[in-house]
Structures are given as C-alpha cells and as structure tokens.
C-alpha distance (Angstrom), angle and dihedral (degrees) to the residues before:
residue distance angle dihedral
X1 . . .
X2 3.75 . .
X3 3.93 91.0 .
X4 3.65 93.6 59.0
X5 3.70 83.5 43.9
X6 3.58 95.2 56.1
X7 4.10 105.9 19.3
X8 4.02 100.5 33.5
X9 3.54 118.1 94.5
X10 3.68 84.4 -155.1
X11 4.15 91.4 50.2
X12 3.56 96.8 43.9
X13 4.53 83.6 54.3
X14 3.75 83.5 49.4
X15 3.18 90.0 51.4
X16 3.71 97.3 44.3
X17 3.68 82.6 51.1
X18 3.86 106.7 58.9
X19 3.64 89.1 40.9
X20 3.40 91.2 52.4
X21 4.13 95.5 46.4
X22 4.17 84.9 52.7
X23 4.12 89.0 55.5
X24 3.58 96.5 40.8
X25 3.90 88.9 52.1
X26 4.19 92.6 48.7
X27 3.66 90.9 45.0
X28 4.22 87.4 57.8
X29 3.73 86.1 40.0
X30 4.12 86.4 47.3
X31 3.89 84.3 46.5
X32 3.64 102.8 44.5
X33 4.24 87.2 48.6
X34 4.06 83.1 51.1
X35 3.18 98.7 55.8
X36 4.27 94.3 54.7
X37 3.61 84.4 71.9
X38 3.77 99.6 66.2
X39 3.53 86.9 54.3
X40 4.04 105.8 39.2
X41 3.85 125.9 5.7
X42 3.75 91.5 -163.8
X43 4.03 99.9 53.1
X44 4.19 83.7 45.7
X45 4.03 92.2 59.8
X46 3.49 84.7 34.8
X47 3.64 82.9 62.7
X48 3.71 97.8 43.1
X49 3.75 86.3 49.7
X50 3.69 92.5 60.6
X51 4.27 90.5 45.8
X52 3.66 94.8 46.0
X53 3.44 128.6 118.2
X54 3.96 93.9 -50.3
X55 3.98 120.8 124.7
X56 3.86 100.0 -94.5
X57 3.65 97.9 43.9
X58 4.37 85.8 48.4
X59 3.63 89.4 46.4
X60 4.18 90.6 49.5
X61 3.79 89.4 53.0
X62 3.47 97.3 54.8
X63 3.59 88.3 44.4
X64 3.80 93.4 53.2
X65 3.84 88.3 45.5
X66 3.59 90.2 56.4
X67 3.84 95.6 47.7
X68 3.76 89.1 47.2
X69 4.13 93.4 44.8
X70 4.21 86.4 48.7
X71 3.70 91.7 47.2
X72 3.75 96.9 54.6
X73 3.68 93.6 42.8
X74 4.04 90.8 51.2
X75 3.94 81.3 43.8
X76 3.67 99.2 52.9
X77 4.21 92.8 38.1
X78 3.93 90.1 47.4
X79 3.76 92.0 47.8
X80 4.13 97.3 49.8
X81 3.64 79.9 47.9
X82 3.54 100.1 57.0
X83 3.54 96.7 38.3
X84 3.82 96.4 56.9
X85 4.01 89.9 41.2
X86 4.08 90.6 49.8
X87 3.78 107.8 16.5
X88 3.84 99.7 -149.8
X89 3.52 97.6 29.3
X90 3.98 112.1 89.4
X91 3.61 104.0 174.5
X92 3.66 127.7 53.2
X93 4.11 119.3 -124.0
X94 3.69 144.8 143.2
X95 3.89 97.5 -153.8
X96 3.95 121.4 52.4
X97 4.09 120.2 -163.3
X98 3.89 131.2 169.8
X99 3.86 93.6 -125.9
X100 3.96 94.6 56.5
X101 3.94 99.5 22.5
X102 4.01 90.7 102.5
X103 3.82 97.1 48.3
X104 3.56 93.8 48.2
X105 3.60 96.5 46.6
X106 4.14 89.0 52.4
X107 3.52 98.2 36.1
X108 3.99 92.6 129.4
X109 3.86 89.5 41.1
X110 3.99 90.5 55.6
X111 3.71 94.9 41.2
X112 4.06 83.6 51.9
X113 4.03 84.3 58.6
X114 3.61 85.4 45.5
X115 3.62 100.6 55.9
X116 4.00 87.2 40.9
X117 4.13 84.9 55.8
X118 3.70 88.1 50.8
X119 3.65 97.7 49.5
X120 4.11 89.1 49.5
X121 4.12 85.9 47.3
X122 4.02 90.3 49.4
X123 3.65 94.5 56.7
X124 4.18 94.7 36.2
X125 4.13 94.2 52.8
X126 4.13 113.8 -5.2
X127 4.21 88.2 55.9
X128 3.59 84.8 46.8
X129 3.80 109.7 47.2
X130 4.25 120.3 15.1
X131 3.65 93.3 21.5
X132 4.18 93.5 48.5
X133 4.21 80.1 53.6
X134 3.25 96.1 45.2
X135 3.94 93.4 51.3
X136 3.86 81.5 52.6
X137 3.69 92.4 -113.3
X138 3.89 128.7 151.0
X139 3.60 98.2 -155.9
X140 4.05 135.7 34.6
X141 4.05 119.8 -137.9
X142 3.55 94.3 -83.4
X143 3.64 100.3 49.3
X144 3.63 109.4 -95.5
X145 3.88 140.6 123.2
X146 3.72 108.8 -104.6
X147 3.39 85.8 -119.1
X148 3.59 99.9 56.4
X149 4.06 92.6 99.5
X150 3.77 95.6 159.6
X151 3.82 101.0 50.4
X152 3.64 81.6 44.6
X153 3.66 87.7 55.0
X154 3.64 90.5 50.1
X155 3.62 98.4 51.9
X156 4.21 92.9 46.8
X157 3.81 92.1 49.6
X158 3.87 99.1 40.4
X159 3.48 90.6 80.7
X160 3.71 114.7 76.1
X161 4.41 100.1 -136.8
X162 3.65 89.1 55.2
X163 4.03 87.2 53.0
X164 3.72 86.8 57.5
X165 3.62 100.9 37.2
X166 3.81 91.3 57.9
X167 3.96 97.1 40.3
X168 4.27 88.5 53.6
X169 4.40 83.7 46.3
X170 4.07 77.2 47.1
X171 3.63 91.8 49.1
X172 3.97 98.5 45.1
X173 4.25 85.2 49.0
X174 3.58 83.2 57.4
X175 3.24 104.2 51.8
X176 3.67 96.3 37.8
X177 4.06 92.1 53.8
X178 3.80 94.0 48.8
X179 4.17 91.1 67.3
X180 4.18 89.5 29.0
X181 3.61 104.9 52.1
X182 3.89 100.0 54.2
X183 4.00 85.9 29.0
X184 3.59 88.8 64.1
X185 3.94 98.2 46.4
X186 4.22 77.6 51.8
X187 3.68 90.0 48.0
X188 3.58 100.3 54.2
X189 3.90 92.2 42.6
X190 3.49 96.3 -107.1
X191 3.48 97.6 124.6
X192 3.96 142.0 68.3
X193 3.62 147.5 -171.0
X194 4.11 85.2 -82.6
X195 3.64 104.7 40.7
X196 4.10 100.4 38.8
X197 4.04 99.1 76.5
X198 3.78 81.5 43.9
X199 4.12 89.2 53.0
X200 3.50 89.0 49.1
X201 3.29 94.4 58.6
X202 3.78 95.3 51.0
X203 3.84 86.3 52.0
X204 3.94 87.4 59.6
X205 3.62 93.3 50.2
X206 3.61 95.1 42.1
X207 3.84 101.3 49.9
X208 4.16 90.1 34.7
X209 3.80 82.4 63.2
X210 3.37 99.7 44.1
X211 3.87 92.4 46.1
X212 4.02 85.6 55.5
X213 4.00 97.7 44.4
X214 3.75 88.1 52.3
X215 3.91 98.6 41.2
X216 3.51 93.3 47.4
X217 3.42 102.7 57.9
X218 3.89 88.1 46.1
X219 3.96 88.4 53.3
X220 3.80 100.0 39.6
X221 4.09 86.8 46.9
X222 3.92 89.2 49.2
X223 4.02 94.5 44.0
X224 3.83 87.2 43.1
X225 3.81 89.8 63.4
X226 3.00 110.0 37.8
X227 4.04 107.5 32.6
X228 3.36 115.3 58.8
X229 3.87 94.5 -162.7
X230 3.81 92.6 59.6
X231 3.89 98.2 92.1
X232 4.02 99.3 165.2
C-alpha cells in the first residue's frame, strides 16, 4: 500500500486528493469562523479563545501543517512528472474544458501564490495569536491579547496593501479550487462521465463562496476603518 502511495502516479493523485478534501474543508471551516466577526467581535475572540494555544487546537496545526507540507510535495513530484512525460503539459488530467483549462495548466504556479499567501497570513495572525500563547506571553507586538482576533483583524485590514494582498491570495484560492475540488472527486475515482460536469459545478459554487466569505470580511474590516459612513 505504501508503494502505490509513494511510486503510483495514480496513489500519489489519491493522495493529492484526500489531502486536498481535508484543506478545502478547514479553509470553509476558516471561512465560516471569519465571517462571525463581521457580525460580533465578542463571539469571534470568543472563538479564538477556544483555538488558542490549548492541546487540540496545537495538535490541529500541526496536523494542517502536515497536510499542507504533503500536498506540496505530491504537487511538486506530480508536476516534474508530468512535465517530463508530456513536455508542455504541466498538470495531469483526463478531461480538458475551456473554463478550467488555465487553472489546471498552472496548478503548481497558483499553489506557489498560495503558499506565498500563507506565509503573509502566518506572520499577520498565527505570530500574533497561538504562537504569542504559546511563548507564554500576555500581549502581541502591537499591544493586544492573543485573543483579541477581531481588533487584530481591524488593524491588518485598515491598511489598504494588505486589502489587496489578501484579495489576489483570495483570487489564486479561487482559481486553484475550481480545477482541485472536482479534480479530486476524479482523482479518487469517485467520479464519471455523468457526475463530473455536475462536480464541476459544485467546485464553482464552493470556491465562489469561499472567495466571497473571505473577501468580505477583508473589505468590510478595511471600509470599517477607514470610512466612517460605512456602519455595517
């Protein structure tokens, strides 16, 4: 089992795949927990209270870390692969269509813009919250609780770079989840002549709603703080 894991073309999509269902589900759990803070600060730190520095919420984030570290490595091995088998072609799959052509050809490119995004998030929140508990610290460098997430928020997203920073990471998600959610239904033979154009609509819905949970609270944050007339 662990050679077609590691040696398969077909193990290393499957594995691509399940890794890639587990991210796709914390980034709508990430979302959904976003979102609580345009509507109530206090149920947000409340929130970020309850994933602090405690055992579960250290043992999830070296989870996630893993999945992400796995996925990339699959990415980048499956992507060298291809290229040498088909030259041109940079990103394995069985079914080609105009509307998902580009993101499946620059999977590895996006996921590069990803990681990027994730790096930029790390030192914006992660620095500032679990890893100012976890040094045993009271405050973070600008003066806040660690569990102060939607002050936090507030600061990040009051200054107008960050706002476009975050929207273009955003953007890249999107584009990389329209190709990878139905690819990995495809990937781990769940899917058929029938149910793929089907799957690829799901992935549109479910990455267009992701994109707009995530953007919104970066826009509604940055119009918050610096327009007084905005009063949602």
């Amino acid at each position: 089992m662990s050679s077609y894991l590691i040696h398969s073309s077909l193990g290393k999509k499957f594995v691509m795949s399940i890794t890639g269902c587990a991210l796709v589900l914390f980034l709508l759990f990430h979302m959904s927990m976003n979102v609580v803070a345009i509507f109530s600060a206090e149920a947000y730190d409340m929130i970020c209270e309850f994933l602090g520095a405690n055992w579960y919420a250290l043992v999830a984030t070296v989870g996630l870390m893993v999945l992400i570290a796995v996925h990339m490595i699959y990415a980048v091995i499956l992507t060298l692969n291809n290229y040498r088998a088909r030259g041109t072609q940079r990103y394995a799959m069985t079914v080609k269509e105009k509307g998902v052509s580009w993101a499946s050809k620059n999977m590895l490119a996006l996921g590069v813009i990803i990681l990027l995004g994730l790096g930029m998030h790390l030192v914006h929140f992660w620095s500032k919250m679990q890893l100012v508990e976890i040094m045993g610290q009271h405050e973070n460098s600008l003066g806040l609780s660690p569990t102060e997430g939607a002050a936090l928020i507030a600061h990040t997203f009051s200054k107008w770079y960050n706002v476009v920073l975050y929207l273009v990471w955003f953007f890249a998600m999107w584009f990389h989840l329209t190709h990878g959610v139905w690819s990995m239904f495809q990937s781990s033979g769940l899917s058929n002549a029938k149910w793929l154009p089907r799957l690829k609509r799901v992935s549109q819905v479910v990455s267009t709603l992701m994109f707009l949970g995530f953007a919104a609270v970066v826009v509604v944050f940055y119009l918050r703080t610096n327009f007084s007339w905005f009063q949602f």
